[in-house]
C-alpha positions in Angstrom: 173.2 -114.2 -28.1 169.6 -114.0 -27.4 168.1 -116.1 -24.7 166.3 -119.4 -26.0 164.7 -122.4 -25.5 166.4 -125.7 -25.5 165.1 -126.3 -28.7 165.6 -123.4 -30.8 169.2 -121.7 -30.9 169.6 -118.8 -33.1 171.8 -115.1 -32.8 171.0 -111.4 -33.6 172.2 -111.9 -37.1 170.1 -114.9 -38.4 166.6 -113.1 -37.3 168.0 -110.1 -38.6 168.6 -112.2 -42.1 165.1 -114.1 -41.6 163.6 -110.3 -41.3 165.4 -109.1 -44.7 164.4 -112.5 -46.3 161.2 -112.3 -45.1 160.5 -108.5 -46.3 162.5 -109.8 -49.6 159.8 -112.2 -50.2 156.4 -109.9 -49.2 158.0 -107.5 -51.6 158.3 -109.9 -54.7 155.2 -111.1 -54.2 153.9 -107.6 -54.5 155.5 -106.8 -57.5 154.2 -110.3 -59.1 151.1 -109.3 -57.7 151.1 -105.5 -59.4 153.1 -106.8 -62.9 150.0 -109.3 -63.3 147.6 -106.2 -62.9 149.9 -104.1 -65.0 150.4 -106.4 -68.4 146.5 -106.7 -68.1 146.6 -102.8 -68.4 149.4 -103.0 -71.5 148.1 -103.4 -75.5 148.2 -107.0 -76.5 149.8 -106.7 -79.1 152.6 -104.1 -80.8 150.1 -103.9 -83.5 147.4 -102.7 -81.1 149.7 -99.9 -79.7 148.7 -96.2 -80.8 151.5 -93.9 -81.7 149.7 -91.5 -78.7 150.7 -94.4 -76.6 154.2 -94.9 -78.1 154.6 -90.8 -77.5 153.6 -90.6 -74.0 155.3 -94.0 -73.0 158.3 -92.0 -74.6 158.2 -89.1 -72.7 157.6 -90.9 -69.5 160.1 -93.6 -69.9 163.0 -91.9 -72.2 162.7 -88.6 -73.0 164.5 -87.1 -70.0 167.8 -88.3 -71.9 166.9 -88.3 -75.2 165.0 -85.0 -75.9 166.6 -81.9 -75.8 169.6 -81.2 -72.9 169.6 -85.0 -71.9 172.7 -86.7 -71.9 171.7 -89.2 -74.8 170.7 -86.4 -77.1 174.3 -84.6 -75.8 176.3 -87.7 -76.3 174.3 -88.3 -80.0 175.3 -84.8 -81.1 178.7 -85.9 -81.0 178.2 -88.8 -83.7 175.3 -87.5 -85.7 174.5 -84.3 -87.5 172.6 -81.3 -85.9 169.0 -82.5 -85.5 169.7 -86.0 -85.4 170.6 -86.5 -81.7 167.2 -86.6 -80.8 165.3 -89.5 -81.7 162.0 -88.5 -82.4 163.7 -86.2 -85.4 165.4 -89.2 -87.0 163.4 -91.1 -89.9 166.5 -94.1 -89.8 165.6 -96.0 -86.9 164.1 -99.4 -86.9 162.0 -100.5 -84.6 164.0 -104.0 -84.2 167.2 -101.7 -83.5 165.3 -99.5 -80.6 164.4 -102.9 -79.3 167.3 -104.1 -79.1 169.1 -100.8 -78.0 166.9 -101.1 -75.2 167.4 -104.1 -73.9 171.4 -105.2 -74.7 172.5 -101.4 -74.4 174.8 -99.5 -76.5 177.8 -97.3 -75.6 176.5 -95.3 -72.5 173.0 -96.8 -72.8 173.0 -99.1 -70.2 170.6 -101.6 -70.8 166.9 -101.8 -69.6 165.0 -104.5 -67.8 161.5 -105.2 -68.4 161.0 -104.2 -65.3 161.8 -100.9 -65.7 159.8 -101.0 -69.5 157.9 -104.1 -70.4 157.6 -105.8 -73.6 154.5 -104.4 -74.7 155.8 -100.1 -73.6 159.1 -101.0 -75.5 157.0 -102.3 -78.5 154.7 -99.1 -78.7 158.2 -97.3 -78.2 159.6 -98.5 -81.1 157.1 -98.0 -83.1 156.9 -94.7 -82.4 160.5 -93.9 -83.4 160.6 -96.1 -86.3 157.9 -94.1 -87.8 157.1 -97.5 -89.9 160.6 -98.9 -90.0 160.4 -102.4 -89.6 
């Protein structure tokens, strides 16, 4: 126990938990901080989203399983024919099922947060797979 005044008691362990709490809180107020930059960044609407943007947000966020020799595309050739287990080739997808693949999961596609892809990249995402599909 650490030497204290009369009026304040405390151990080791609790500043050790104030320090953790304390560097919890700094860091969620720096994500809030960067998310609020971040959506102003983001398209305001699906509608606004350019397939360029839909690509690129694919290739950044998605495309290291789901393009050739990722372990979606490998798991996807087992279900679907040749060609099909890669999702850019497929003309079936909806953009309502992406969205929803995305963020409930599917099999071994854990699902994703919006912290990991916002609304608005999940959106342009879709869109860009659906290739129109509703």
């Amino acid at each position: 126990m650490l030497e204290s005044s009369p009026r304040t008691s405390f151990t080791v362990g609790s500043i050790t938990t104030a320090r953790r709490a304390g560097s919890w809180i700094a860091a969620l107020l720096l994500s809030a901080a960067l998310a609020g930059t971040a959506s102003a960044a983001e398209p305001a609407s699906a509608a606004a989203a350019s397939h360029g943007t839909g690509e690129s947000l694919f290739v950044e966020k998605c495309a290291m399983c789901h393009r050739a020799g990722g372990m979606g595309a490998g798991l996807l050739s087992r279900r679907y024919p040749k060609g099909q287990e890669i999702l850019e080739n497929r003309a079936n997808l909806s953009a309502a099922f992406v969205r929803t693949v995305v963020r409930t999961g599917l099999n071994n596609m854990p699902p994703l947060s919006r912290a990991e892809v916002s609304d608005a990249q999940l959106a342009s995402i879709a869109a860009y797979l659906a290739k129109g599909n509703p």
